[in-house]
Predicted model as a PDB file, atoms N, CA, C, CB and O in Angstrom, pLDDT in the B-factor column:
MODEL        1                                                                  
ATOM      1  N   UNK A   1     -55.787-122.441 -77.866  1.00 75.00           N  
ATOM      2  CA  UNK A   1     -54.448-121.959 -77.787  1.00 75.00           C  
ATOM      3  C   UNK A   1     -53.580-122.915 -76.981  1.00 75.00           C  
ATOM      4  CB  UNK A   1     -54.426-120.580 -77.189  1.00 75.00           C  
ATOM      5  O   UNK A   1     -53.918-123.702 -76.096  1.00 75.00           O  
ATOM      6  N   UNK A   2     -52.310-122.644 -77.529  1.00 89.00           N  
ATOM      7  CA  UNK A   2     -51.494-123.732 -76.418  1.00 89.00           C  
ATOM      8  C   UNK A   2     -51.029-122.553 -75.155  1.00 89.00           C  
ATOM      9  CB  UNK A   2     -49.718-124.689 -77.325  1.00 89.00           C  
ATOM     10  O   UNK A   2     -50.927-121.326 -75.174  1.00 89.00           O  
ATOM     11  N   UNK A   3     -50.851-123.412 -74.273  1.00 90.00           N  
ATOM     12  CA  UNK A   3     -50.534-123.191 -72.760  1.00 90.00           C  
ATOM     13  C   UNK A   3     -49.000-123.530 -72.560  1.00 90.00           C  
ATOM     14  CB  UNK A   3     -51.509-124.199 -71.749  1.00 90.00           C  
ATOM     15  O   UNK A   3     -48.624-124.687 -72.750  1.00 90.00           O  
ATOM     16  N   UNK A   4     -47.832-122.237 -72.063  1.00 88.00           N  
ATOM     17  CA  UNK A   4     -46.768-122.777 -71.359  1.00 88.00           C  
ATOM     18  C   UNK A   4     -47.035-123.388 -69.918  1.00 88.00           C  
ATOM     19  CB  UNK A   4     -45.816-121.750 -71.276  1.00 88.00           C  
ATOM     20  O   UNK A   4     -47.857-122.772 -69.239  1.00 88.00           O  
ATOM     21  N   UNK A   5     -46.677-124.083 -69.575  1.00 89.00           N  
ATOM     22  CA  UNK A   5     -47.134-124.275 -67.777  1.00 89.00           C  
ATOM     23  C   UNK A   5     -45.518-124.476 -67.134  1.00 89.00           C  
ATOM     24  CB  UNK A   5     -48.406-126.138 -67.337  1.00 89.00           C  
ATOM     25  O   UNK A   5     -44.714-125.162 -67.766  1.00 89.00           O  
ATOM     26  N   UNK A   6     -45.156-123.864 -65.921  1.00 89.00           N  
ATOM     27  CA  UNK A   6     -43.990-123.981 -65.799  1.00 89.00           C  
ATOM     28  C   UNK A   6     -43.872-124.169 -64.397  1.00 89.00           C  
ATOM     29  CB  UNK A   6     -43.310-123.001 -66.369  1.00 89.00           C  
ATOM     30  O   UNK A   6     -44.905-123.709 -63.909  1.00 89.00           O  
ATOM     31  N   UNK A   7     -42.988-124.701 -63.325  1.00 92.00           N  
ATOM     32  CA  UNK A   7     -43.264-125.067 -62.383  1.00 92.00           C  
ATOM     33  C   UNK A   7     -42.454-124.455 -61.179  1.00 92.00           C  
ATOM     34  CB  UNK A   7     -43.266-126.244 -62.573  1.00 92.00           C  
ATOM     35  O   UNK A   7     -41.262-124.750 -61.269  1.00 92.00           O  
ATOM     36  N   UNK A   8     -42.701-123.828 -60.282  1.00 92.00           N  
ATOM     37  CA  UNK A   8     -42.108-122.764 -59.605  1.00 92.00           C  
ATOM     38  C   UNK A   8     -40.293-123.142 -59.483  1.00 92.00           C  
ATOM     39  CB  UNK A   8     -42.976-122.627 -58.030  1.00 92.00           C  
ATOM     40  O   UNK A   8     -39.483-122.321 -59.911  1.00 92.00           O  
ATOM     41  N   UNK A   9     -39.963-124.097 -59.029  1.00 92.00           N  
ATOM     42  CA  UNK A   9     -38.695-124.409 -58.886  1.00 92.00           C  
ATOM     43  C   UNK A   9     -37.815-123.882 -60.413  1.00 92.00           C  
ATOM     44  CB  UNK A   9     -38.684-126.071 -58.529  1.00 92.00           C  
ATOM     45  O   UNK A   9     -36.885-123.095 -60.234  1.00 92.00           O  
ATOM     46  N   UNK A  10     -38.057-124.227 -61.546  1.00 91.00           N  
ATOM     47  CA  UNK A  10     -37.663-123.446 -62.980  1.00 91.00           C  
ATOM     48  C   UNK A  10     -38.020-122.289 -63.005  1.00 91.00           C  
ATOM     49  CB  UNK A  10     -38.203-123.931 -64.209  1.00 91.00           C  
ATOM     50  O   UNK A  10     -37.486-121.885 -64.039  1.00 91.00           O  
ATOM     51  N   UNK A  11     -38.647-121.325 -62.510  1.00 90.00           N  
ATOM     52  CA  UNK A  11     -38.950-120.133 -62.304  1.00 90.00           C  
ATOM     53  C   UNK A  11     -37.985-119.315 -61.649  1.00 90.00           C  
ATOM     54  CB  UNK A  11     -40.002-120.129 -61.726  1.00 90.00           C  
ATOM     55  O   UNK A  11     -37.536-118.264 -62.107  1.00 90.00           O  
ATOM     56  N   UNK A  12     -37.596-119.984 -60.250  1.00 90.00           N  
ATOM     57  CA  UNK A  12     -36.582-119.503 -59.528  1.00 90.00           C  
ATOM     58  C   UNK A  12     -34.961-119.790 -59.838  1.00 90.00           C  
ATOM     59  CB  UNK A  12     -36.917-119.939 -58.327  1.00 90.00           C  
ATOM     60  O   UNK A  12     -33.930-119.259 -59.426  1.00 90.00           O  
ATOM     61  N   UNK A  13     -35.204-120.755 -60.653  1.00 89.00           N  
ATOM     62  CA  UNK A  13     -33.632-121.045 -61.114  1.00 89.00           C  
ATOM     63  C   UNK A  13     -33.563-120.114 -62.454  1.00 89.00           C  
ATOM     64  CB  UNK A  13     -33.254-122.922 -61.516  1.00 89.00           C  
ATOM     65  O   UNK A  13     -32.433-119.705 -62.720  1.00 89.00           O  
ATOM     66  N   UNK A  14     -34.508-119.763 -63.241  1.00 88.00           N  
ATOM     67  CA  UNK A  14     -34.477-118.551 -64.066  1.00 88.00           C  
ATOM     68  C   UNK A  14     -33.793-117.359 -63.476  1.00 88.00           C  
ATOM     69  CB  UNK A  14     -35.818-118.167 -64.391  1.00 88.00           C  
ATOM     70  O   UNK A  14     -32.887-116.729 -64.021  1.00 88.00           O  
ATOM     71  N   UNK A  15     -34.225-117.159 -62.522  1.00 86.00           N  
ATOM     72  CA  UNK A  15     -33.804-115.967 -62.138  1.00 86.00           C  
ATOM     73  C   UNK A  15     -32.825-115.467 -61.986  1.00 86.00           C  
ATOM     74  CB  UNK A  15     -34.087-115.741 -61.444  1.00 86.00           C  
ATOM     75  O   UNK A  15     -32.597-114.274 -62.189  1.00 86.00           O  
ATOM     76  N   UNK A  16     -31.963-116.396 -61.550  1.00 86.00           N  
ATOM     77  CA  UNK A  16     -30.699-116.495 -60.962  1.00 86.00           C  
ATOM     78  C   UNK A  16     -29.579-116.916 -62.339  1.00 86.00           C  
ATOM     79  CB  UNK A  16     -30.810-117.722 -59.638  1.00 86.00           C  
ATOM     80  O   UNK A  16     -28.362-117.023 -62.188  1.00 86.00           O  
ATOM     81  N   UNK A  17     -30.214-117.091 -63.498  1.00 86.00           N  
ATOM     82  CA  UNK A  17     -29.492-117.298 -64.723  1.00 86.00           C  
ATOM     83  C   UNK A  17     -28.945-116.545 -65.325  1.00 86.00           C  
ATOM     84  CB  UNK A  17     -29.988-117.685 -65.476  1.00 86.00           C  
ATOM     85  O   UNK A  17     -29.640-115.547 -65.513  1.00 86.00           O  
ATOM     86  N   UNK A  18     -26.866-116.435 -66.271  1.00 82.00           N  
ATOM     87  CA  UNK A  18     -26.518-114.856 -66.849  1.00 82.00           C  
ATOM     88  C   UNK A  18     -27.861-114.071 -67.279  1.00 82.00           C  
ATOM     89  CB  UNK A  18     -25.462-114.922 -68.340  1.00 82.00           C  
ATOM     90  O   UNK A  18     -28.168-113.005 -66.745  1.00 82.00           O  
ATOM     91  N   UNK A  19     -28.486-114.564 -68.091  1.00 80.00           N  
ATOM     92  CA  UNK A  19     -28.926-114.485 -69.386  1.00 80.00           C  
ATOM     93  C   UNK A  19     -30.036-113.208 -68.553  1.00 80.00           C  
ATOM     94  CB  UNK A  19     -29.578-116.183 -70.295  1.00 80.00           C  
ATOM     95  O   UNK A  19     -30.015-112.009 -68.833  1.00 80.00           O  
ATOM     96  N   UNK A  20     -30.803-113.757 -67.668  1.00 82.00           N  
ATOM     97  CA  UNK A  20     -31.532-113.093 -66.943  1.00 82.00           C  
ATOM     98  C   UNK A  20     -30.649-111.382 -65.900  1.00 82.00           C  
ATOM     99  CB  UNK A  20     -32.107-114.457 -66.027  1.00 82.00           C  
ATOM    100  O   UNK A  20     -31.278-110.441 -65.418  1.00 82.00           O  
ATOM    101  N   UNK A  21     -29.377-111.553 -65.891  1.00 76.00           N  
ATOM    102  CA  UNK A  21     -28.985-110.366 -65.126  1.00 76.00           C  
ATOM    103  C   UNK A  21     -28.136-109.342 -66.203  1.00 76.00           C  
ATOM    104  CB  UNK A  21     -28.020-110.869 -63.756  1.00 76.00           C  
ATOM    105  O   UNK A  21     -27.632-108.289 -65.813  1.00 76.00           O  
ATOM    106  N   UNK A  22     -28.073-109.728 -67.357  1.00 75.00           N  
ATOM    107  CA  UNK A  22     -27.671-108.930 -68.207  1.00 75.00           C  
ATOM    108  C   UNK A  22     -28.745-108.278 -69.570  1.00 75.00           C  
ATOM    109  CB  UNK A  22     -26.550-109.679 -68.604  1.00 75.00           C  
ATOM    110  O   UNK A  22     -29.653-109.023 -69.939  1.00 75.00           O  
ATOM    111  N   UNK A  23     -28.621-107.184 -70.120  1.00 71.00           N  
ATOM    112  CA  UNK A  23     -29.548-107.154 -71.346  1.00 71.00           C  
ATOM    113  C   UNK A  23     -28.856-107.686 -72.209  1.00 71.00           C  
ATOM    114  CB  UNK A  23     -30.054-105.889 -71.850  1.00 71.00           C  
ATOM    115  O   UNK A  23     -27.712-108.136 -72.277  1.00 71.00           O  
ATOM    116  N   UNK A  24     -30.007-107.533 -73.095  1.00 73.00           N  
ATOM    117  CA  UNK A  24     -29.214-108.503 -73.995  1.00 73.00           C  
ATOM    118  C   UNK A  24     -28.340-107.315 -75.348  1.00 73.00           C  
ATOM    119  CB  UNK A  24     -30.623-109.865 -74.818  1.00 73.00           C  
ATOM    120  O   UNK A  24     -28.433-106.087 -75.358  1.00 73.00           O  
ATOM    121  N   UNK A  25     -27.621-108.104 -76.262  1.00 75.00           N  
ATOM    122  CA  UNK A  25     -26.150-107.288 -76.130  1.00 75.00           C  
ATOM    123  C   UNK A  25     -27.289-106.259 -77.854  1.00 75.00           C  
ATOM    124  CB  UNK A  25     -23.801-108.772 -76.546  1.00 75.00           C  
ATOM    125  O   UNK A  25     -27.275-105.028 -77.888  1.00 75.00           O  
ATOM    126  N   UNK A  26     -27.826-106.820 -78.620  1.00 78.00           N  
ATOM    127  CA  UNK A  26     -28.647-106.168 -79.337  1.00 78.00           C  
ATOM    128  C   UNK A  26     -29.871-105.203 -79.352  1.00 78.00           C  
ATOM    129  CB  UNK A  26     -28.850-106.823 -79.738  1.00 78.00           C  
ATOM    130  O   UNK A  26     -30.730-104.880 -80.173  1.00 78.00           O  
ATOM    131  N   UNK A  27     -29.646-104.984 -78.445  1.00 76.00           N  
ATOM    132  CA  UNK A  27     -31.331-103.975 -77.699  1.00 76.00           C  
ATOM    133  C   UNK A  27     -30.898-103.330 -78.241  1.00 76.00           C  
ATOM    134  CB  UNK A  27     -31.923-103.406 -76.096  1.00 76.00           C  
ATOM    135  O   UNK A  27     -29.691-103.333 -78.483  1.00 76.00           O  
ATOM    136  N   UNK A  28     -31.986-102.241 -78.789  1.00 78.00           N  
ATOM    137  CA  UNK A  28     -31.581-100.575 -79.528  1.00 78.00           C  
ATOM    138  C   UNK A  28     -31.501 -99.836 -78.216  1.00 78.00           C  
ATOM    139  CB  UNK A  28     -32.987 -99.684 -80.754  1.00 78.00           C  
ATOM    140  O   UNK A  28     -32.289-100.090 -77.304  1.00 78.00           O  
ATOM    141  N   UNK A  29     -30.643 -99.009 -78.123  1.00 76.00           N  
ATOM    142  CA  UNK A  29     -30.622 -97.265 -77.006  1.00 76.00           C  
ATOM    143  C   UNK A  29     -32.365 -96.616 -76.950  1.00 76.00           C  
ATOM    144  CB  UNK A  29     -29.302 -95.491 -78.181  1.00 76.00           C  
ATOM    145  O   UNK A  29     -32.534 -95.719 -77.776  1.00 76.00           O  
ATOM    146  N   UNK A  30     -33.149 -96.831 -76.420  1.00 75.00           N  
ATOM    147  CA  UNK A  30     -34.258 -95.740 -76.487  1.00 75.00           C  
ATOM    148  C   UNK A  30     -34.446 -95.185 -75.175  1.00 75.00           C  
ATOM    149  CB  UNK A  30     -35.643 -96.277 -76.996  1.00 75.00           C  
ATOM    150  O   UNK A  30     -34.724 -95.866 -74.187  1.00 75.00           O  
ATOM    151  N   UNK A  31     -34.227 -93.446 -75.179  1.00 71.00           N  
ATOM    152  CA  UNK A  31     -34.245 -93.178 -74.044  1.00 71.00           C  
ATOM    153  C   UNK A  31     -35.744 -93.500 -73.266  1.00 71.00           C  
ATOM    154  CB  UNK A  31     -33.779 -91.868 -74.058  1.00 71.00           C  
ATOM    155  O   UNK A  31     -36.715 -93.866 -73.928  1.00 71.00           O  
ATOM    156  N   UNK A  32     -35.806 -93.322 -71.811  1.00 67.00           N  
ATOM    157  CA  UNK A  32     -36.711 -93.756 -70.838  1.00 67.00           C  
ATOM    158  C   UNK A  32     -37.266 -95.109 -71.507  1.00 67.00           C  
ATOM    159  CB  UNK A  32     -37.862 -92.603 -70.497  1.00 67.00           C  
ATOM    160  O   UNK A  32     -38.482 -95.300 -71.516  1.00 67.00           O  
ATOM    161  N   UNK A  33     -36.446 -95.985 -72.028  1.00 70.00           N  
ATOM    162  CA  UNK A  33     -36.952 -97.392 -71.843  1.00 70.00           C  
ATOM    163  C   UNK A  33     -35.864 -98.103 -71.641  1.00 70.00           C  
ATOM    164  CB  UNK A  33     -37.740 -97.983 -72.948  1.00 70.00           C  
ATOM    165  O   UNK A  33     -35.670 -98.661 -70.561  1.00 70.00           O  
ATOM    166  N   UNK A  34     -35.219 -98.159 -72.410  1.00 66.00           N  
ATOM    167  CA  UNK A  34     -34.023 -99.528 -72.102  1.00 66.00           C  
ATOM    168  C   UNK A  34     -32.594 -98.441 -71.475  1.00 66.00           C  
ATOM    169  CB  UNK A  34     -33.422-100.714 -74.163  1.00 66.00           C  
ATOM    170  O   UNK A  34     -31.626 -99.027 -70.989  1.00 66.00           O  
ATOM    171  N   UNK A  35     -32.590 -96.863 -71.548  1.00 65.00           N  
ATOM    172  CA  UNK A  35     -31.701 -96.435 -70.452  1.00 65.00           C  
ATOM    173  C   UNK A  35     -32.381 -95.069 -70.367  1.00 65.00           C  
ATOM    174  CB  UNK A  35     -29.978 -96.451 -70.754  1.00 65.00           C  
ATOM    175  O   UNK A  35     -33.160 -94.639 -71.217  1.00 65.00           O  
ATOM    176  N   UNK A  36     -32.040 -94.486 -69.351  1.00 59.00           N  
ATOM    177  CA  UNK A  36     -32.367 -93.257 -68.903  1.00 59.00           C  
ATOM    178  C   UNK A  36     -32.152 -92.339 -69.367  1.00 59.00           C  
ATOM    179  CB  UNK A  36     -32.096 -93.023 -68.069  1.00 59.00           C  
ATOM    180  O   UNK A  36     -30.925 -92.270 -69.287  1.00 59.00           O  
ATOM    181  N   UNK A  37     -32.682 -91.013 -70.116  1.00 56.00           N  
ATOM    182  CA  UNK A  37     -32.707 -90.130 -71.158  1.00 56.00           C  
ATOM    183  C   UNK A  37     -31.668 -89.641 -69.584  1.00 56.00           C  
ATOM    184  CB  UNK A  37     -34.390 -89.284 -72.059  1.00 56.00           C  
ATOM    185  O   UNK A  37     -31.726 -90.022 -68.415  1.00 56.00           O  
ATOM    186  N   UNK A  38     -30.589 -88.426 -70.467  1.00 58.00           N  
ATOM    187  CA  UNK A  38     -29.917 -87.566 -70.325  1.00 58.00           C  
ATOM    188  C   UNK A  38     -30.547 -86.408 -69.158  1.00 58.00           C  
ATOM    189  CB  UNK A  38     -29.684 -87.195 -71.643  1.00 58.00           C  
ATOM    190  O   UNK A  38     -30.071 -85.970 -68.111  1.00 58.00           O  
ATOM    191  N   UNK A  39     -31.975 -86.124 -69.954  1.00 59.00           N  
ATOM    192  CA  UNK A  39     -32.910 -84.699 -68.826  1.00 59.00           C  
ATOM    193  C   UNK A  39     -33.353 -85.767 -67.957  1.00 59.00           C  
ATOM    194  CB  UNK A  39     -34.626 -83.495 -69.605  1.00 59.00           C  
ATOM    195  O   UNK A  39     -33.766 -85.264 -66.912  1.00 59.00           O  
ATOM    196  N   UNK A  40     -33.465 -87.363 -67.941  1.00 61.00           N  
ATOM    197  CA  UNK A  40     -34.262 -87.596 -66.564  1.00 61.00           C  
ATOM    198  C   UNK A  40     -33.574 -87.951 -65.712  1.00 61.00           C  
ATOM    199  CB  UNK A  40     -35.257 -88.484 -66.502  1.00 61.00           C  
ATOM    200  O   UNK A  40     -34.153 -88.307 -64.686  1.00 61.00           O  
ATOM    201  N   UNK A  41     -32.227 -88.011 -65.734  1.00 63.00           N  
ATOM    202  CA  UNK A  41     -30.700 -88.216 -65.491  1.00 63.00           C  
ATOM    203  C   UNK A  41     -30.720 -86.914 -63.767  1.00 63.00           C  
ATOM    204  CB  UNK A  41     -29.431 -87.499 -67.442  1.00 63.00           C  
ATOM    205  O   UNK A  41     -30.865 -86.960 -62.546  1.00 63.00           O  
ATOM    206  N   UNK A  42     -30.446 -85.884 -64.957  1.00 72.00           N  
ATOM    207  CA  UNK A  42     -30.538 -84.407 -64.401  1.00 72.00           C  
ATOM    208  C   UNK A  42     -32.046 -84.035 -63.092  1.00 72.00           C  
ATOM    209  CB  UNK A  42     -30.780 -83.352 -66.072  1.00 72.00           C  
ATOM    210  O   UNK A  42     -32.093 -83.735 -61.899  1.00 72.00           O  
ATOM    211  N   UNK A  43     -32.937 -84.250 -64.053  1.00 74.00           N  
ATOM    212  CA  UNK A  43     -34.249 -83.849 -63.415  1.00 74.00           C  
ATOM    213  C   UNK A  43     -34.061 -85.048 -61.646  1.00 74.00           C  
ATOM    214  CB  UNK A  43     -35.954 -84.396 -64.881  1.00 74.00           C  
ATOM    215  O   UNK A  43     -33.868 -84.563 -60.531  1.00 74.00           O  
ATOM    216  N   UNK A  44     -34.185 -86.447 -61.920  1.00 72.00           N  
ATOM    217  CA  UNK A  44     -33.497 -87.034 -60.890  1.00 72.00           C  
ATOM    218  C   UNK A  44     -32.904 -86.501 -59.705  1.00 72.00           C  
ATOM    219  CB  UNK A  44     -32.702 -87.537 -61.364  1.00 72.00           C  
ATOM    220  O   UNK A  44     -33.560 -86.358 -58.673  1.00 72.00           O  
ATOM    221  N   UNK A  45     -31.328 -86.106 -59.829  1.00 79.00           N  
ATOM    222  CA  UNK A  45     -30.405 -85.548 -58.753  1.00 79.00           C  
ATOM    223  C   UNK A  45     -30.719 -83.812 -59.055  1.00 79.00           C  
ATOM    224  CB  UNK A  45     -28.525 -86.136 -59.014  1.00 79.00           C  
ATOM    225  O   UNK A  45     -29.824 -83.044 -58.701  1.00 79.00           O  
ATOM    226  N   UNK A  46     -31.879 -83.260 -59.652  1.00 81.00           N  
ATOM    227  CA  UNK A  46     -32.255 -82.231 -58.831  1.00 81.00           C  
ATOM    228  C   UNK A  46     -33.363 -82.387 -58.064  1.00 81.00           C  
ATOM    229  CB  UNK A  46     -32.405 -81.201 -59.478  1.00 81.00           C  
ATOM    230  O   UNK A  46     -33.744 -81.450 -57.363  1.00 81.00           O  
ATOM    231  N   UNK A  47     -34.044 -83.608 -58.089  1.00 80.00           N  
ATOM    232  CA  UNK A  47     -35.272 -84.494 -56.784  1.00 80.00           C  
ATOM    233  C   UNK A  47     -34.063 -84.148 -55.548  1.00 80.00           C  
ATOM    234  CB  UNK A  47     -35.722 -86.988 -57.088  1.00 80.00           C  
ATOM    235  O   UNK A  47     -33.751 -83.317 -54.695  1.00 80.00           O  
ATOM    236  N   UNK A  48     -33.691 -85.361 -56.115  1.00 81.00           N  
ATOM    237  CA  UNK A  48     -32.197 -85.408 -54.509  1.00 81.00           C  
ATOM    238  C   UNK A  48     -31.974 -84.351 -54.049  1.00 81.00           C  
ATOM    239  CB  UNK A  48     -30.468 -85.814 -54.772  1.00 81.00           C  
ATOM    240  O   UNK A  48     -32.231 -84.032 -52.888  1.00 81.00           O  
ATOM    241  N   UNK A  49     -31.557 -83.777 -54.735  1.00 82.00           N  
ATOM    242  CA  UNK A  49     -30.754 -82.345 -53.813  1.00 82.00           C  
ATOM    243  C   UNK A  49     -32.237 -81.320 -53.000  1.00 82.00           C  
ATOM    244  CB  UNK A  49     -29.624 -80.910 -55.445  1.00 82.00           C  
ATOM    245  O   UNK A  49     -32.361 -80.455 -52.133  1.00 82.00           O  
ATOM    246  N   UNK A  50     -32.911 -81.917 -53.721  1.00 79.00           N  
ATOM    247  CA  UNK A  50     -34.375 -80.794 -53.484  1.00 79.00           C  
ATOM    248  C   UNK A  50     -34.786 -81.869 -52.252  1.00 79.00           C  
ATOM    249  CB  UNK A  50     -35.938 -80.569 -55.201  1.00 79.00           C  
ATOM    250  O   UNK A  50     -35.484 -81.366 -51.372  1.00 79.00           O  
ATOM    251  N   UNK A  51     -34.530 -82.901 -52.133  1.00 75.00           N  
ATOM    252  CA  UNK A  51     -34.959 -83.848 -51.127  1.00 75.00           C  
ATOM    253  C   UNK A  51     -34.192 -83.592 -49.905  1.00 75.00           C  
ATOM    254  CB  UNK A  51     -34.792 -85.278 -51.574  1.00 75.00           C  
ATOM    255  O   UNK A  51     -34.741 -83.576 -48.803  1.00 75.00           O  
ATOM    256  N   UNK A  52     -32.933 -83.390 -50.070  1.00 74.00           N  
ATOM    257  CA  UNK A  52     -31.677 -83.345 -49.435  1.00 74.00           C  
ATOM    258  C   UNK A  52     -32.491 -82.004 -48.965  1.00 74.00           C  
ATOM    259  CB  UNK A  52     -30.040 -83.400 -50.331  1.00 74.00           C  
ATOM    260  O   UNK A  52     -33.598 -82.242 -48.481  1.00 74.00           O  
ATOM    261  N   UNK A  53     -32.187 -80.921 -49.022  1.00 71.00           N  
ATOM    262  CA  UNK A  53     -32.276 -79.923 -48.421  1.00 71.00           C  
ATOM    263  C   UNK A  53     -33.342 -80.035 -47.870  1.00 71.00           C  
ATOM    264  CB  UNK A  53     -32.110 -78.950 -49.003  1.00 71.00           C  
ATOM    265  O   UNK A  53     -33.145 -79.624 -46.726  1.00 71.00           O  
ATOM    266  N   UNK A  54     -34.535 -80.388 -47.983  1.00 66.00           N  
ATOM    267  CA  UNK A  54     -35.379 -80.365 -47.340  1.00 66.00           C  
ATOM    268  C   UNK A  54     -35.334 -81.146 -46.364  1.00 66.00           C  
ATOM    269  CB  UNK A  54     -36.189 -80.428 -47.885  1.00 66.00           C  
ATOM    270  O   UNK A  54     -35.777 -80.549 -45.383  1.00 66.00           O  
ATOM    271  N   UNK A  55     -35.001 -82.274 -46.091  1.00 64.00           N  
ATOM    272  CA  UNK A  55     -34.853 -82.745 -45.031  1.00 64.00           C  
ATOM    273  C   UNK A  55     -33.506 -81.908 -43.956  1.00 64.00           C  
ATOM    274  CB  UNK A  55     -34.684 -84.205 -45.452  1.00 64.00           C  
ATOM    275  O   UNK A  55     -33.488 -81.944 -42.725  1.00 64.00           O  
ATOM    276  N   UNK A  56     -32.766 -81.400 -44.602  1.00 61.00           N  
ATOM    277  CA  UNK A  56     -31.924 -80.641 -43.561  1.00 61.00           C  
ATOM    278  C   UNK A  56     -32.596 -79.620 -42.881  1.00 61.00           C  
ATOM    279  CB  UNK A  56     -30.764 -80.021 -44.136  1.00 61.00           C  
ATOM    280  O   UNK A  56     -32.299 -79.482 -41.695  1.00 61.00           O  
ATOM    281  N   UNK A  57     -33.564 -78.758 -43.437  1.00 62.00           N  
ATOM    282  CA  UNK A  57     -34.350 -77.521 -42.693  1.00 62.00           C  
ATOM    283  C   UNK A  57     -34.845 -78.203 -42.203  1.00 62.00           C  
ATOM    284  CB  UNK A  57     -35.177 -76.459 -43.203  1.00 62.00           C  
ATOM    285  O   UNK A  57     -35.210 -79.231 -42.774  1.00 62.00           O  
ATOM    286  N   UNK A  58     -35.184 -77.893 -40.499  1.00 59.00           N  
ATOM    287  CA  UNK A  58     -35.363 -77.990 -39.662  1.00 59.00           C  
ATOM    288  C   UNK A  58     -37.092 -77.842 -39.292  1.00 59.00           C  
ATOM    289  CB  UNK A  58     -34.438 -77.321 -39.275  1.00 59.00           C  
ATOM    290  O   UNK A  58     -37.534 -76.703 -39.434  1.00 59.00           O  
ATOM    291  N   UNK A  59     -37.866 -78.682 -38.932  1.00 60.00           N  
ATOM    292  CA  UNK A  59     -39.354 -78.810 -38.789  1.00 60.00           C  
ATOM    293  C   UNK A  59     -39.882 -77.328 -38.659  1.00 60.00           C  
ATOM    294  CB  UNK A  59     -39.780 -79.752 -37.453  1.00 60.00           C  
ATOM    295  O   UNK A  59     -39.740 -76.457 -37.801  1.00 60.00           O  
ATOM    296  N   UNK A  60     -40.589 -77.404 -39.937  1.00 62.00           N  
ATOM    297  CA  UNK A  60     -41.336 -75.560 -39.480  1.00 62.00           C  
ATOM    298  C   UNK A  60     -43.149 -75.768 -39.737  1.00 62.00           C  
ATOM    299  CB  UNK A  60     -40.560 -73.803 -41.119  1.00 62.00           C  
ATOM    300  O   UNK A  60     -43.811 -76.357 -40.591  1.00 62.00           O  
ATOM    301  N   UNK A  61     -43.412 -75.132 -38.785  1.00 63.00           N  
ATOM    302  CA  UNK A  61     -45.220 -75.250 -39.367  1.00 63.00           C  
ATOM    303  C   UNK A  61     -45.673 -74.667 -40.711  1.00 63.00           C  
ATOM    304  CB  UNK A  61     -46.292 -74.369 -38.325  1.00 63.00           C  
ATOM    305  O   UNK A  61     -45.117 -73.641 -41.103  1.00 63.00           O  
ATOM    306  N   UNK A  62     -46.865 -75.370 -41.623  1.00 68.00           N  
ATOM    307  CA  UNK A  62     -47.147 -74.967 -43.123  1.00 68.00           C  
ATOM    308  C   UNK A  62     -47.361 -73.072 -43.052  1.00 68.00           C  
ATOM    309  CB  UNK A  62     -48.863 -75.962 -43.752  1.00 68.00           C  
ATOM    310  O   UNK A  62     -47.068 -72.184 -43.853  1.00 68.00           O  
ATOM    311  N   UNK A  63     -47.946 -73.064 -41.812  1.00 71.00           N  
ATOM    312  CA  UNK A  63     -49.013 -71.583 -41.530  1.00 71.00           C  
ATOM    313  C   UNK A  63     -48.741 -71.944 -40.417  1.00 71.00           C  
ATOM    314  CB  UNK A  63     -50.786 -71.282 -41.962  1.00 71.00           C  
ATOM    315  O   UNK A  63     -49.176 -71.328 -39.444  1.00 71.00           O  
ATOM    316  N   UNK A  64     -48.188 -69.488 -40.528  1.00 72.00           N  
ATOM    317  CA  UNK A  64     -47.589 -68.979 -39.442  1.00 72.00           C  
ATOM    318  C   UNK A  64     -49.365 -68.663 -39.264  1.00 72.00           C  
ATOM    319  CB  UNK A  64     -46.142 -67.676 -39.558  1.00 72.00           C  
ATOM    320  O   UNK A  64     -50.123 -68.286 -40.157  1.00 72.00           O  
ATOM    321  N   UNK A  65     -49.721 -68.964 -37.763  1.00 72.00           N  
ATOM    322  CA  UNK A  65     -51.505 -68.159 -37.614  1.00 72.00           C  
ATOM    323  C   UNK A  65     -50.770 -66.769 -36.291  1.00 72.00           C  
ATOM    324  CB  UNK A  65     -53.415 -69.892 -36.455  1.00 72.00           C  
ATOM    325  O   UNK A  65     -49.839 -66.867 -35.491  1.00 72.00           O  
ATOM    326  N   UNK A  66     -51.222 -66.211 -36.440  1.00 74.00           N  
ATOM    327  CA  UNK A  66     -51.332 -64.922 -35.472  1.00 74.00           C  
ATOM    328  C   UNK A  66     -52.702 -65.057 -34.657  1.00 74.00           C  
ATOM    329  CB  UNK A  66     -51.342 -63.396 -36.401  1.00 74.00           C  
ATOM    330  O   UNK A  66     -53.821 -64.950 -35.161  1.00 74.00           O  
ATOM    331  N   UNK A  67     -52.407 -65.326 -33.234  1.00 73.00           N  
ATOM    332  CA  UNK A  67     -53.479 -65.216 -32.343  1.00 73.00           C  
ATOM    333  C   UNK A  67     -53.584 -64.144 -31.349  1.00 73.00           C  
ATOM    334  CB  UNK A  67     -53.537 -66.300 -31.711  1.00 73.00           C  
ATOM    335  O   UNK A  67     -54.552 -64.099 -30.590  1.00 73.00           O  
TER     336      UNK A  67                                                      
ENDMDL                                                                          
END                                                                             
């Protein structure tokens, strides 16, 4: 088989290239791959808010024990 071999300095200047910070303009829409379905959108910022509140209540133990 043939071998690309490429040399770190072209690697890093890749990166930093348009071509590399944009998609490209023909990609098909498929949700949860090239953009985020609508429910994982939703499901998401109800993490957050479920995150959010929980960090606002205030430290409580898992188990109340009665001694």
């Amino acid at each position: 088989g043939t071998r690309i071999i490429c040399d770190r300095k072209f690697l890093l200047e890749c990166k930093n290239s348009p071509a590399a910070r944009t998609p490209p303009c023909c990609l098909p829409q498929t949700p949860a791959v090239t953009s985020l379905a609508q429910s994982s959108l939703v499901k998401l910022e109800e993490l957050k808010e479920r995150n959010e509140s929980e960090e606002a209540m205030p430290d409580q133990d898992q188990f109340e024990m009665d001694i």
